[in-house]
C-alpha positions as CSV (number, residue, x, y, z in Angstrom):
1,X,-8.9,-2.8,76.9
2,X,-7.6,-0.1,74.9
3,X,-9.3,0.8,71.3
4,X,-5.4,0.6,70.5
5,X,-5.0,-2.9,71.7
6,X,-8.2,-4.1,69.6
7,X,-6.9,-2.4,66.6
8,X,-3.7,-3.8,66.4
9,X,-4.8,-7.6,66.7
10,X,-7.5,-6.7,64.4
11,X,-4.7,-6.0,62.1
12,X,-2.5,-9.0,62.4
13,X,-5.1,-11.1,62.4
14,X,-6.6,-9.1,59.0
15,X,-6.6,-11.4,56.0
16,X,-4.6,-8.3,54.5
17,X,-2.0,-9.3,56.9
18,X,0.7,-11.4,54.9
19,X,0.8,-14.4,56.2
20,X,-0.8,-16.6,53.4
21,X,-3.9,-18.3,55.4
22,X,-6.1,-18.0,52.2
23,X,-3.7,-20.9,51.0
24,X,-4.4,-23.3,53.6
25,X,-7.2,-25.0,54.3
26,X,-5.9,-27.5,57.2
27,X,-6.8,-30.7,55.8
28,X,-10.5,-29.6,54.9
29,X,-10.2,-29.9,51.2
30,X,-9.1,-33.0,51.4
31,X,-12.3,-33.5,53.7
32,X,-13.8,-32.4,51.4
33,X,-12.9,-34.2,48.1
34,X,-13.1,-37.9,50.1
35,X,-17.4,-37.5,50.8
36,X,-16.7,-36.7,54.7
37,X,-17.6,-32.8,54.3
38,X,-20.3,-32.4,52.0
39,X,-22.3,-29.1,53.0
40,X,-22.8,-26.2,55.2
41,X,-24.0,-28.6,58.0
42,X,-21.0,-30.8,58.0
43,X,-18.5,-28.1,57.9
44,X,-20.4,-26.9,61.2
45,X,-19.6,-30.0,62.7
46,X,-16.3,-30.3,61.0
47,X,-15.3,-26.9,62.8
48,X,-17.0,-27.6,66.2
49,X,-14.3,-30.6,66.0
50,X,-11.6,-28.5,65.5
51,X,-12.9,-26.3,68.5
52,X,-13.4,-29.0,70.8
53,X,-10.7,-31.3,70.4
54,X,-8.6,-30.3,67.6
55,X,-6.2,-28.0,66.0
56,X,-7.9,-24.5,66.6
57,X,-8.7,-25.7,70.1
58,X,-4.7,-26.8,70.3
59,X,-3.7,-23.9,68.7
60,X,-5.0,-21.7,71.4
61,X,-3.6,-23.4,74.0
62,X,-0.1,-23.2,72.7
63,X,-1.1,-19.8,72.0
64,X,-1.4,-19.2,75.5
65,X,1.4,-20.4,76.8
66,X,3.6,-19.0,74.4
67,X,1.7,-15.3,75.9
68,X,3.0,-16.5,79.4
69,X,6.4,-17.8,78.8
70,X,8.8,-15.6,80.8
71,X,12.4,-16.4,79.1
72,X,13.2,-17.1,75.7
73,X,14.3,-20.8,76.8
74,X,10.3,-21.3,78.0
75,X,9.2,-19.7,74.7
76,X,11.4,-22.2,72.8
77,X,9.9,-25.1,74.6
78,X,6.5,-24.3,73.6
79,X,7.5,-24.1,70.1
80,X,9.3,-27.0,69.7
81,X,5.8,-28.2,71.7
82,X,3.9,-26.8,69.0
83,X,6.0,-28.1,66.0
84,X,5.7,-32.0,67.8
85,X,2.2,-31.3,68.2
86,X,1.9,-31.3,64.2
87,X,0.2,-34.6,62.7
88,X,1.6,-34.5,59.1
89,X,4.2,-32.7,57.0
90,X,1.8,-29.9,55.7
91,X,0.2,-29.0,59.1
92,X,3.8,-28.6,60.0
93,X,4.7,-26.5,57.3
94,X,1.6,-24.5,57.4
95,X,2.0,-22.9,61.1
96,X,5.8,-22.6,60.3
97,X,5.4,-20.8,57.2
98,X,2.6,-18.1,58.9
99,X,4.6,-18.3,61.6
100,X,7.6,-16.8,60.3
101,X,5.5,-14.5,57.5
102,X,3.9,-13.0,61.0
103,X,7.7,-12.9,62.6
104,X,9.2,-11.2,59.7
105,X,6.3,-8.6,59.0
106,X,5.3,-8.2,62.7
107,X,9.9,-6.9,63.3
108,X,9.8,-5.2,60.3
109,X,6.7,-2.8,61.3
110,X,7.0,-2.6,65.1
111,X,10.6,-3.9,66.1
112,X,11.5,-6.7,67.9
113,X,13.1,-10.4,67.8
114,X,10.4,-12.7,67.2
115,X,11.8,-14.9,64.5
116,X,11.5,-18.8,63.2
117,X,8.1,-19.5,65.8
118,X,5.3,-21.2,65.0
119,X,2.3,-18.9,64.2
120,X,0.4,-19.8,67.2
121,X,3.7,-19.4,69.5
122,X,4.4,-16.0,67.0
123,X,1.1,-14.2,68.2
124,X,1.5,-15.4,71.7
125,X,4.6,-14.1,71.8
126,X,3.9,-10.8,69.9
127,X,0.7,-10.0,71.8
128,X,2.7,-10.3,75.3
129,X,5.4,-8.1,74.4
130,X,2.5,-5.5,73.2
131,X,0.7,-6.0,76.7
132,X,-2.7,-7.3,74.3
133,X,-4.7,-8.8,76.7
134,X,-4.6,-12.7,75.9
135,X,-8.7,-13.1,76.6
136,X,-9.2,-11.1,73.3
137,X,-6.2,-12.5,71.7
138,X,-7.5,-15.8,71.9
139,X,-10.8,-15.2,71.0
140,X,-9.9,-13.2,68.0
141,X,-7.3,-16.1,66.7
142,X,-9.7,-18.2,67.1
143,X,-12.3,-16.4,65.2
144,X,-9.5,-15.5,62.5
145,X,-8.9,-19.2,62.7
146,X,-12.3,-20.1,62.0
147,X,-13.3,-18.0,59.2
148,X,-10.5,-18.7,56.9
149,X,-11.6,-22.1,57.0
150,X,-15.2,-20.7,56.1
151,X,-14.0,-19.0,53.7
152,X,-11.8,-22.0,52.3
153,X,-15.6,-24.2,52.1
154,X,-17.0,-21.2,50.3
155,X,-14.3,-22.2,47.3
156,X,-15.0,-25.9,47.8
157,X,-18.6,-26.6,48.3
158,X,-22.2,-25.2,47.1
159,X,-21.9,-22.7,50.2
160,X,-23.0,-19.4,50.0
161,X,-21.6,-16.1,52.2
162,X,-25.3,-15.1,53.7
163,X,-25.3,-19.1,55.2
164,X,-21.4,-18.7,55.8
165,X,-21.8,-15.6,57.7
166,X,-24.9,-17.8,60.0
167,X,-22.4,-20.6,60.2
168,X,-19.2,-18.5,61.7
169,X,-22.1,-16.9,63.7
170,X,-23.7,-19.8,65.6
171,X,-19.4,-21.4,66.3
172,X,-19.5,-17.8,68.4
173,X,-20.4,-19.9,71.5
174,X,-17.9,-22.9,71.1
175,X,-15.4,-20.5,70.3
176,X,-15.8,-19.1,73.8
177,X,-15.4,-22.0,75.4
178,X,-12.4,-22.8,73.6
179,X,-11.1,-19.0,74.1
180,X,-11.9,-19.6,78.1
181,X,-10.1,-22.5,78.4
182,X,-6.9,-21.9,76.9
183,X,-6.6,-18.9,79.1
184,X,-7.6,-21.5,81.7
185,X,-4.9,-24.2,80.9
186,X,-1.0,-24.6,80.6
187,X,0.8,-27.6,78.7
188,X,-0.2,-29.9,80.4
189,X,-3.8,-29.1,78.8
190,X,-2.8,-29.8,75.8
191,X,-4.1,-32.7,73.8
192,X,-6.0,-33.7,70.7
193,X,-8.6,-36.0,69.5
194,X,-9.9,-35.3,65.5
195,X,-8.4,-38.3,64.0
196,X,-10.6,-37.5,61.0
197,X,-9.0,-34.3,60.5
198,X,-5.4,-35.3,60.9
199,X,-5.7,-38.1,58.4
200,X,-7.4,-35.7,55.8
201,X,-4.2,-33.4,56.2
202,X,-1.9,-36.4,55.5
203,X,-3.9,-37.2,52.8
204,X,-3.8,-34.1,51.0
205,X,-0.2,-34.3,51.2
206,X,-0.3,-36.5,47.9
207,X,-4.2,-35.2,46.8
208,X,-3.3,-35.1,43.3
209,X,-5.7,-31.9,42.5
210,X,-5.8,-29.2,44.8
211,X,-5.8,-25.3,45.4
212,X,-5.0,-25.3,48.7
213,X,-1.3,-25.8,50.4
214,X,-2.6,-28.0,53.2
């Protein structure tokens, strides 16, 4: 792996990148304002969820076969894969809206066609046709993935960034695993199981005070 090749996912995966994450929290503040996440400890366990059998851990796997798709008719099947694979309206629009912010910005600096994709399809895609290497592009989504939604409990719970930074720390393992497997699987790997989580993000559709988009 090239210093290069780091750098540039480093970069997409920036929160100065514009894609908007700081605006979703994936259901979590909805989590949140019910009782079911309520401080550091349960946002550890809300997270390992979405490592083990939810959205980040789904995410990554779409991720990776979006990275292996070899025509643009397989690369369109994962997407509409992805866009299915969405449990409520919000989830939906969140990775289509980051999908097509990291589409639009990612042609507009470097070249290319990648347009209208989901953002875990988008990077896939994007880190193929840059020759990334999809171990570190996984693990780095993930981690990405992982500390905006640290960063979203920082802004809703008494959490404080010296136990957020421990928090994001001891998910390094889990996120592994996740990482491993993706690269492991294909679509026929692909499930989900955080029922908790998916209501929550249908539930914030109609949350009648929020900050975050999803």
């Amino acid at each position: 792996m090239s210093t290069e090749a780091a750098l540039l996912l480093m970069q997409w995966l920036s929160p100065a990148y514009p894609v908007g994450a700081f605006a979703y929290s994936h259901g979590l503040e909805s989590a949140v304002g019910d009782g079911q996440v309520q401080n550091g400890a349960a946002l550890s366990a809300w997270l390992t969820d979405l490592l083990t059998h939810g959205g980040a851990r789904s995410d990554a796997q779409l991720l990776a076969c979006a990275y292996r798709a070899e025509t643009p008719e397989e690369l369109a099947e994962v997407d509409q894969i992805a866009r299915a694979f969405c449990p409520s309206a919000e989830r939906l629009r969140e990775t289509d809206l980051q999908g097509a912010a990291f589409c639009q910005t990612t042609a507009s600096v470097w070249g290319g066609t990648l347009t209208g994709l989901t953002y875990p399809v988008a990077l896939g895609a994007a880190a193929r046709s840059h020759d990334l290497p999809l171990d570190l592009t996984l693990q780095m989504y993930l981690h990405a993935f992982l500390s905006n939604l640290i960063a979203a409990g920082q802004r809703l719970l008494s959490l404080g960034q010296l136990e957020a930074q421990q928090r994001l720390t001891a998910l390094k393992p889990e996120m592994a695993r996740a990482a491993q497997a993706a690269e492991a699987g294909d679509l026929d790997a692909l499930f989900g199981a955080t029922f908790a989580a998916d209501i929550a993000s249908m539930r914030h559709e109609t949350q009648y005070s929020r900050i975050f988009r999803s």
